[in-house]
Backbone as CSV, one residue per row, in Angstrom:
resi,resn,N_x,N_y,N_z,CA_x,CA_y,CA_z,C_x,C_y,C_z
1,UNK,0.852,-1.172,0.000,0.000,0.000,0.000,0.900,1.239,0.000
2,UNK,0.421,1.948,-0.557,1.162,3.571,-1.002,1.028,4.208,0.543
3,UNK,2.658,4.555,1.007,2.770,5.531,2.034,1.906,6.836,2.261
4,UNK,1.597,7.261,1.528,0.062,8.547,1.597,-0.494,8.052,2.294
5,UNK,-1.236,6.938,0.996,-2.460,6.575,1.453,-2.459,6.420,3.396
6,UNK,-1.356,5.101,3.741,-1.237,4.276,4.819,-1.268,6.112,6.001
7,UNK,-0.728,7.217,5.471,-0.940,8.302,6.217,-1.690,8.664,6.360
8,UNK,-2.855,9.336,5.138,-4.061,9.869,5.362,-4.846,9.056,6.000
9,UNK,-5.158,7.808,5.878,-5.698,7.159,6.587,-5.489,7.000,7.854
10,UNK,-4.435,7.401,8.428,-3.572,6.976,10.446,-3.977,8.099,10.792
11,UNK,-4.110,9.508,10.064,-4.142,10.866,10.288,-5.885,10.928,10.598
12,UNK,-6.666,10.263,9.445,-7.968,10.312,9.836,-8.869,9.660,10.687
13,UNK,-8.106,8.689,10.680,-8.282,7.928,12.037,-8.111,8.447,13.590
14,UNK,-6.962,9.222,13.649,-6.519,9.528,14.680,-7.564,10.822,15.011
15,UNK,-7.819,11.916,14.155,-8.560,12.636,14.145,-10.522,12.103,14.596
16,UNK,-10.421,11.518,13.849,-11.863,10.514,14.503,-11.880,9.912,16.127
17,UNK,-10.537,9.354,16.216,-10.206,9.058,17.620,-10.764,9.746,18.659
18,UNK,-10.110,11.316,18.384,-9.694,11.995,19.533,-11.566,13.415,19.311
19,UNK,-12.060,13.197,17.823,-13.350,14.126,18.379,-14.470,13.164,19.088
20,UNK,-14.055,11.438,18.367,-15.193,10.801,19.250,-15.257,10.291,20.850
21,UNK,-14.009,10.743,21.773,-13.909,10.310,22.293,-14.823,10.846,23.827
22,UNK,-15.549,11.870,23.214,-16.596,12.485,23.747,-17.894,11.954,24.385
23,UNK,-18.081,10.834,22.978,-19.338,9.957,22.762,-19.394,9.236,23.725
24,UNK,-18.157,8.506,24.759,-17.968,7.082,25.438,-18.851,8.023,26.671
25,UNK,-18.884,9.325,26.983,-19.689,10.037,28.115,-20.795,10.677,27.561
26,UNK,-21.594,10.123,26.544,-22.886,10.656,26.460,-23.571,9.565,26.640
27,UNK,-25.529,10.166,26.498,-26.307,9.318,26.197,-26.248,7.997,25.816
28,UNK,-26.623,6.691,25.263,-26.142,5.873,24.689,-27.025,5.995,23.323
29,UNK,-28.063,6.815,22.806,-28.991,7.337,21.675,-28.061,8.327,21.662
30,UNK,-27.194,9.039,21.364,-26.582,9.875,20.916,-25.675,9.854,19.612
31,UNK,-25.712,8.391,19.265,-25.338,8.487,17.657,-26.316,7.587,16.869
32,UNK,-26.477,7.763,15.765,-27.194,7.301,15.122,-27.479,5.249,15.109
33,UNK,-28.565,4.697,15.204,-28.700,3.331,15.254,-28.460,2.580,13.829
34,UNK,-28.570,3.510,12.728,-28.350,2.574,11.343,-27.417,1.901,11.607
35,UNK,-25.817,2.516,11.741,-24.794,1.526,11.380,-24.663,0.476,11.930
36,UNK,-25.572,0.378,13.431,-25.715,-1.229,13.732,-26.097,-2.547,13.034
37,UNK,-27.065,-1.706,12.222,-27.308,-2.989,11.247,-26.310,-3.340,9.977
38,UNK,-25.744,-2.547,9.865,-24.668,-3.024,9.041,-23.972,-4.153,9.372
39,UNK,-23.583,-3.722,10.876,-22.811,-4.836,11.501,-23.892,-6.483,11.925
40,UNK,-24.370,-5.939,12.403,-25.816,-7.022,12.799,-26.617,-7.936,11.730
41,UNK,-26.969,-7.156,10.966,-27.665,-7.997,9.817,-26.789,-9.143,8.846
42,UNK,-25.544,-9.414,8.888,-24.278,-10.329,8.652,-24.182,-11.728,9.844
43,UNK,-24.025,-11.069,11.475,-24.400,-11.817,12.234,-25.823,-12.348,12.492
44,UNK,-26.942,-11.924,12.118,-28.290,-12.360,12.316,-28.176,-13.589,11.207
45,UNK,-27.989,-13.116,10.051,-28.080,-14.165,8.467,-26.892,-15.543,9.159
46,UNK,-25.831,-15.453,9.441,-25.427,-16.223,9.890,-25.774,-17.369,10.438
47,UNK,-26.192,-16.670,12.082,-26.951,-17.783,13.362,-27.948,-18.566,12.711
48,UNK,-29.073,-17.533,11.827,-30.262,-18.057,10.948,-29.719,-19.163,10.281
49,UNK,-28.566,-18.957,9.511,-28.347,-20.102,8.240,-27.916,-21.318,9.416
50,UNK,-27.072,-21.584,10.156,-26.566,-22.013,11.233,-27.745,-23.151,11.971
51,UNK,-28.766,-22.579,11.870,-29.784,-22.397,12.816,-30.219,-22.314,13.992
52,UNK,-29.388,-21.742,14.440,-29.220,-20.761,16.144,-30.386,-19.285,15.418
53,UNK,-31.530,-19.706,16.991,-32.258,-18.670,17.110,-31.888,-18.130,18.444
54,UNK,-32.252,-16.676,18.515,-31.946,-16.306,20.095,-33.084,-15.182,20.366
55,UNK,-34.003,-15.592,21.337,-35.077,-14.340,21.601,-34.954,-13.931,22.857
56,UNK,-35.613,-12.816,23.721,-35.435,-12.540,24.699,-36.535,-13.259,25.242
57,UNK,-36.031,-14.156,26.274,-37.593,-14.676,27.387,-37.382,-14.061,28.887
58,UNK,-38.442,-13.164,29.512,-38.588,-12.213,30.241,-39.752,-12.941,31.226
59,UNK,-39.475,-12.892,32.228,-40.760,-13.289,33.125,-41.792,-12.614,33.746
60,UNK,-41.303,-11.180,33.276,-42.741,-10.330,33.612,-42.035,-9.485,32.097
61,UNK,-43.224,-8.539,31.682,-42.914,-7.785,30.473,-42.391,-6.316,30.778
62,UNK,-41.495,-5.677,30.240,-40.529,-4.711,30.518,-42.032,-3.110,30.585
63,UNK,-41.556,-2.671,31.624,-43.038,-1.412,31.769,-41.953,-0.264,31.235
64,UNK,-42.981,0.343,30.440,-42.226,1.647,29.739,-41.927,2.573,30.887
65,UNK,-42.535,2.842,32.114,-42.694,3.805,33.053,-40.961,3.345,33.914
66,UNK,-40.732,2.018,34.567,-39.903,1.643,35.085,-38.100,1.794,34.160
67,UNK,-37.473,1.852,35.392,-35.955,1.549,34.469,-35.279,0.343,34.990
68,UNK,-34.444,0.202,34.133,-33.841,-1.459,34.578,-32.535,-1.536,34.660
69,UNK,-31.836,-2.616,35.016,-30.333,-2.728,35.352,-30.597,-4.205,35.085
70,UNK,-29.956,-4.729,33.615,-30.136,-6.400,32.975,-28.832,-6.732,33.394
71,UNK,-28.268,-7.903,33.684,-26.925,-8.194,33.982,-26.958,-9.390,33.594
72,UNK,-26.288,-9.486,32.725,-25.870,-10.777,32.373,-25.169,-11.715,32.253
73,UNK,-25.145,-13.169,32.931,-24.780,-13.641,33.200,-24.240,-15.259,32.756
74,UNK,-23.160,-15.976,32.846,-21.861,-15.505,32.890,-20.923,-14.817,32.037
75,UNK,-20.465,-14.230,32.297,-18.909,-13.326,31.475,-18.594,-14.336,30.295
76,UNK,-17.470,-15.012,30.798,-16.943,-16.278,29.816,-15.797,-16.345,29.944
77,UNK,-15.386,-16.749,28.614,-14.065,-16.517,28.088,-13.933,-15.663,27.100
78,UNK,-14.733,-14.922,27.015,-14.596,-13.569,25.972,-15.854,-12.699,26.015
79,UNK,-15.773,-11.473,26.251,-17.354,-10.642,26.323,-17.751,-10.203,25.047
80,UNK,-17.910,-10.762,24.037,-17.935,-10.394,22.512,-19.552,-11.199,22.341
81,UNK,-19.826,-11.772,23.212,-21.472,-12.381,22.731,-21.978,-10.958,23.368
82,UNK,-22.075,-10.549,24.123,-22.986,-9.433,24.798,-22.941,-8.379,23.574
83,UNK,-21.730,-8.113,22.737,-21.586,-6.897,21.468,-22.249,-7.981,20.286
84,UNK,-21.988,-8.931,20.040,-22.791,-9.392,18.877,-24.354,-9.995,18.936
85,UNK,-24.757,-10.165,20.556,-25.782,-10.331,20.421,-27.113,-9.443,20.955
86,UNK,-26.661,-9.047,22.460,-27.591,-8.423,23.058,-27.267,-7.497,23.023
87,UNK,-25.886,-6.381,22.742,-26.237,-5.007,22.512,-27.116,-4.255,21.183
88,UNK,-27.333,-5.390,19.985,-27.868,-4.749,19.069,-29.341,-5.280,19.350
89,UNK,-29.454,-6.083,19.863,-31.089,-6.220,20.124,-31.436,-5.241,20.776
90,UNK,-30.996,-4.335,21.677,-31.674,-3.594,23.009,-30.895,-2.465,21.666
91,UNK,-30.721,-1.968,21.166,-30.519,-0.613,20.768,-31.097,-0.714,19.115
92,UNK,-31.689,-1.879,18.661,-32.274,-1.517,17.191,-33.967,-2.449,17.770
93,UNK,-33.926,-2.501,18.760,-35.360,-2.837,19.305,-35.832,-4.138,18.144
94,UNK,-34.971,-5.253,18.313,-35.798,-6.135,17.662,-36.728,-7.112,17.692
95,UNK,-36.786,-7.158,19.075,-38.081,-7.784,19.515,-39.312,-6.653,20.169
96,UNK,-39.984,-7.235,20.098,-41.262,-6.321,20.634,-41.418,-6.161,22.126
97,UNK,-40.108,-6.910,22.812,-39.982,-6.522,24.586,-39.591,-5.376,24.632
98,UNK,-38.585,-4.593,23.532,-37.561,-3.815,23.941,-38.333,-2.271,23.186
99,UNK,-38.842,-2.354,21.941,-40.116,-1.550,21.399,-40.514,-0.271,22.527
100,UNK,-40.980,-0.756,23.863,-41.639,0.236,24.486,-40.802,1.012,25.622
101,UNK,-39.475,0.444,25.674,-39.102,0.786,26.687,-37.548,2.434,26.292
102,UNK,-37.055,2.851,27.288,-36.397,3.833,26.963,-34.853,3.637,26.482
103,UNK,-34.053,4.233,26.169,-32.428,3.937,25.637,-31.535,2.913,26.453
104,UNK,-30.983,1.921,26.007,-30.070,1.418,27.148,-28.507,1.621,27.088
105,UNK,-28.308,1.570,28.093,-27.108,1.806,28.273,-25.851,0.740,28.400
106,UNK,-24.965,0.388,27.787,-24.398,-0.686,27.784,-23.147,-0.916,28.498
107,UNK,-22.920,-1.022,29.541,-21.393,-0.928,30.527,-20.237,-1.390,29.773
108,UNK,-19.202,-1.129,29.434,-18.424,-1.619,28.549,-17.035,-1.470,29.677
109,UNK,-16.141,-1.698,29.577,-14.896,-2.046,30.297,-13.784,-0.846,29.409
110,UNK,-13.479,-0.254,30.096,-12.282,1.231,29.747,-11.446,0.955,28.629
111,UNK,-10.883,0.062,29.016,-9.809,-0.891,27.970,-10.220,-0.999,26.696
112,UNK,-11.783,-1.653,26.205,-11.486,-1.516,25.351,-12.256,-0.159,23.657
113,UNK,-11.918,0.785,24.938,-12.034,1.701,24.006,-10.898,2.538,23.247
114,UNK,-10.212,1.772,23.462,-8.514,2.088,22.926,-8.214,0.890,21.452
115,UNK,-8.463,0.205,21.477,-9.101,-0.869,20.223,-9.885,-0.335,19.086
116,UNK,-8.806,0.259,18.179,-9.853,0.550,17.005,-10.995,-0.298,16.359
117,UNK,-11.642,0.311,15.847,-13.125,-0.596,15.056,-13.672,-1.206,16.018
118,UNK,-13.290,-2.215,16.769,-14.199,-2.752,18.249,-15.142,-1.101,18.679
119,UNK,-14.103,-0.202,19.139,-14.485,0.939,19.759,-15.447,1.310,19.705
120,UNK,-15.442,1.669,18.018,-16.106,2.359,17.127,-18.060,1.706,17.029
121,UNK,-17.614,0.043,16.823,-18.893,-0.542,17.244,-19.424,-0.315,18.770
122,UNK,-19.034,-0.327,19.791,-19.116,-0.632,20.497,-20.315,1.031,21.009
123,UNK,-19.336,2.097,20.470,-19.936,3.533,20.258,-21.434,3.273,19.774
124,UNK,-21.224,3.233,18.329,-22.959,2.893,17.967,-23.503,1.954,18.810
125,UNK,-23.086,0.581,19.076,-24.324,0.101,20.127,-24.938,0.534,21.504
126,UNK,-24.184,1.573,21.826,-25.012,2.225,22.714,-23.655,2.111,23.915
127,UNK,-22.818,1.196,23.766,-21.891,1.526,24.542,-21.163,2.524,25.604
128,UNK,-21.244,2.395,26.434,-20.224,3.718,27.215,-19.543,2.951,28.607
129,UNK,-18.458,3.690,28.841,-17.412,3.321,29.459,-18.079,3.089,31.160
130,UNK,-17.809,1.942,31.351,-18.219,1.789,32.668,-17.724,2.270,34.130
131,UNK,-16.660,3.271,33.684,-16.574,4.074,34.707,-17.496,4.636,35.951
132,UNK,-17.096,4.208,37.706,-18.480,4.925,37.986,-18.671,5.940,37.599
133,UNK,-18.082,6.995,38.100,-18.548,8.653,37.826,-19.267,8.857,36.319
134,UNK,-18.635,8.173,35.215,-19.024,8.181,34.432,-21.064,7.736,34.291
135,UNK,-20.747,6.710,34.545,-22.578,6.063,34.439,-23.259,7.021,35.294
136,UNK,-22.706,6.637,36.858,-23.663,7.879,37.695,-24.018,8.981,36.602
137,UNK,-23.173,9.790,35.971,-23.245,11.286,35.293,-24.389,10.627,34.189
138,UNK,-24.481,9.768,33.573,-25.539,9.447,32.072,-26.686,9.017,33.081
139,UNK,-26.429,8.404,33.810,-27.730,8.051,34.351,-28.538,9.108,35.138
140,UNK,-28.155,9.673,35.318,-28.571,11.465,36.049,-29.328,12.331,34.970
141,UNK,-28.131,12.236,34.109,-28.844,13.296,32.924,-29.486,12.751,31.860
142,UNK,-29.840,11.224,32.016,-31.025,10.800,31.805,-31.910,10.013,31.939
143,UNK,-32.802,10.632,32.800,-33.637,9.709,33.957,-34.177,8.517,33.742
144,UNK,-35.121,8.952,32.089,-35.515,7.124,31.561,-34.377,6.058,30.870
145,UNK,-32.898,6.424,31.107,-31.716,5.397,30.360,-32.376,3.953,31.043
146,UNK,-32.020,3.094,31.039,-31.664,1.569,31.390,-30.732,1.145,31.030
147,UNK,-29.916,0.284,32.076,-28.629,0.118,31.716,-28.118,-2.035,31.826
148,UNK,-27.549,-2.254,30.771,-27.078,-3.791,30.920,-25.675,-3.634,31.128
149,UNK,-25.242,-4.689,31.564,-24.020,-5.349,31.653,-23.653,-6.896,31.973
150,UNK,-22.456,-6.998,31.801,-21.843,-8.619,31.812,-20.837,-8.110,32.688
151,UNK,-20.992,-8.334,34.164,-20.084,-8.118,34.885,-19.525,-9.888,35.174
152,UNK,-17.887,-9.390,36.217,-17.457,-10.883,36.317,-15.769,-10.572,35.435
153,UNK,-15.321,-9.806,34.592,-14.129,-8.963,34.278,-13.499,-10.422,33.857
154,UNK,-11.692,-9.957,34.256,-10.855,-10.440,33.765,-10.740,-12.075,34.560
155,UNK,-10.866,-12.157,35.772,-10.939,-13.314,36.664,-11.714,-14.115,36.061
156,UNK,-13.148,-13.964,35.728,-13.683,-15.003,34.796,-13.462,-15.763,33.752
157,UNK,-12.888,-14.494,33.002,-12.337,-15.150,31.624,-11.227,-15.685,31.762
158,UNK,-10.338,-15.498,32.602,-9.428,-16.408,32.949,-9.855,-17.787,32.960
159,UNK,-10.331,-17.870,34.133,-11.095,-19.068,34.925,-12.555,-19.732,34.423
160,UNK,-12.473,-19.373,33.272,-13.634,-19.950,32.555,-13.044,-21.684,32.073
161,UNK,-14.510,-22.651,32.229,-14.584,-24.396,32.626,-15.602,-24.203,31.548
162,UNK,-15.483,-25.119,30.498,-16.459,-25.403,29.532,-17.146,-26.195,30.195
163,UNK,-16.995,-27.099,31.441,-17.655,-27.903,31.913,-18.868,-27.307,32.634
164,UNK,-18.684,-26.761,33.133,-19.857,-25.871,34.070,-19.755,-24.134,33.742
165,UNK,-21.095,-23.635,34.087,-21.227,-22.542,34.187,-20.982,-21.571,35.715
166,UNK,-19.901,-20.862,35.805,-19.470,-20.614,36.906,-19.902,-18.574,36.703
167,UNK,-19.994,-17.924,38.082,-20.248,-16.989,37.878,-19.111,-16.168,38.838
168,UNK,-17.869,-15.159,38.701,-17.296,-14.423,40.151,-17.696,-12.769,40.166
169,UNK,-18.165,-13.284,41.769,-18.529,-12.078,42.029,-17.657,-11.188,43.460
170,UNK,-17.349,-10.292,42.669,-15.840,-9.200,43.751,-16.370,-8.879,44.515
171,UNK,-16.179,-8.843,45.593,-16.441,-7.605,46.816,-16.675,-6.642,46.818
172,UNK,-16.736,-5.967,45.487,-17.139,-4.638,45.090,-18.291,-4.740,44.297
173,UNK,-19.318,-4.609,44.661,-20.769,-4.678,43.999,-21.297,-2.968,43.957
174,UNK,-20.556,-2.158,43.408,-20.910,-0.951,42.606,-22.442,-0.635,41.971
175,UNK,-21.959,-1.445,40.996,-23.275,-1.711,39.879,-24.606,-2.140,40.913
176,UNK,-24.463,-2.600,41.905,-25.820,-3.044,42.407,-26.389,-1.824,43.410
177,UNK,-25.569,-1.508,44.327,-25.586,-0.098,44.795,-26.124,1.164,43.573
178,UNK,-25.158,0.820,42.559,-25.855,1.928,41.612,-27.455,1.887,41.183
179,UNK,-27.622,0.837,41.161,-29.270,0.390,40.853,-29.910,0.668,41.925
């Protein structure tokens, strides 16, 4: 590849970097929902051809009036099902649970917003940095958000057993206090 090019491109990148890096402390509706399906509609055709279905089953139905804190559970050995599966369901509303209810908010881990293109998805799905101060501040300035996460971090994925489903939970329960 032509040295320009490999420049203009590091230059525009970097420039994209540093105005979006704004976004990881807003709203999680603060950028547009199309480009999710770009990414999504590749993984949906997939599972389909595959024939892996995945719907949300809820034991009471989500009230538009209420807000929620979904946590999901276990972590793994990699948190990449929560971005390919359940952050684009809860932010392009594809079932009719998620239809009535308000923006969610998706806890994402600091780290990896330094990961180009991950980032960048992670931005459109509604993503933001799970910093406390951070969430406290979105969840303040906006009262109807709802917020998911896959807590359980780096210790899990370590310590992840294909044999069983194991769940660790730190001494620091933040997120539940925050709720």
């Amino acid at each position: 590849m032509h040295p320009l090019v490999v420049a203009l491109v590091s230059v525009g990148y970097i420039a994209w970097f540093l105005f979006s890096d704004k976004y990881r402390r807003l709203p999680p509706d603060a950028l547009p929902a199309f480009p999710v399906w770009l990414f999504y509609a590749p993984v949906l055709f997939f599972c389909r051809l595959c024939g892996v279905r995945q719907e949300p089953v809820w034991e009471q139905p989500l009230l538009p009036h209420r807000r929620y804190l979904v946590v999901c559970l276990p972590h793994g050995a990699y948190a990449f099902s929560g971005v390919f599966f359940i952050a684009p369901q809860w932010r392009l509303t594809t079932y009719r649970e998620y239809r009535n209810i308000s923006p969610v908010l998706i806890g994402v881990a600091s780290v990896l917003f330094y990961i180009p293109i991950v980032r960048e998805l992670i931005l459109f799905l509604g993503g933001r940095d799970i910093d406390k101060k951070n969430i406290k501040a979105i969840l303040d300035a906006s009262p109807r958000c709802n917020m998911t996460m896959i807590p359980g971090g780096i210790w899990e994925q370590i310590h992840t057993d294909s044999t069983e489903e194991r769940h660790y939970v730190q001494a620091r329960l933040g997120f539940i206090r925050l709720a």
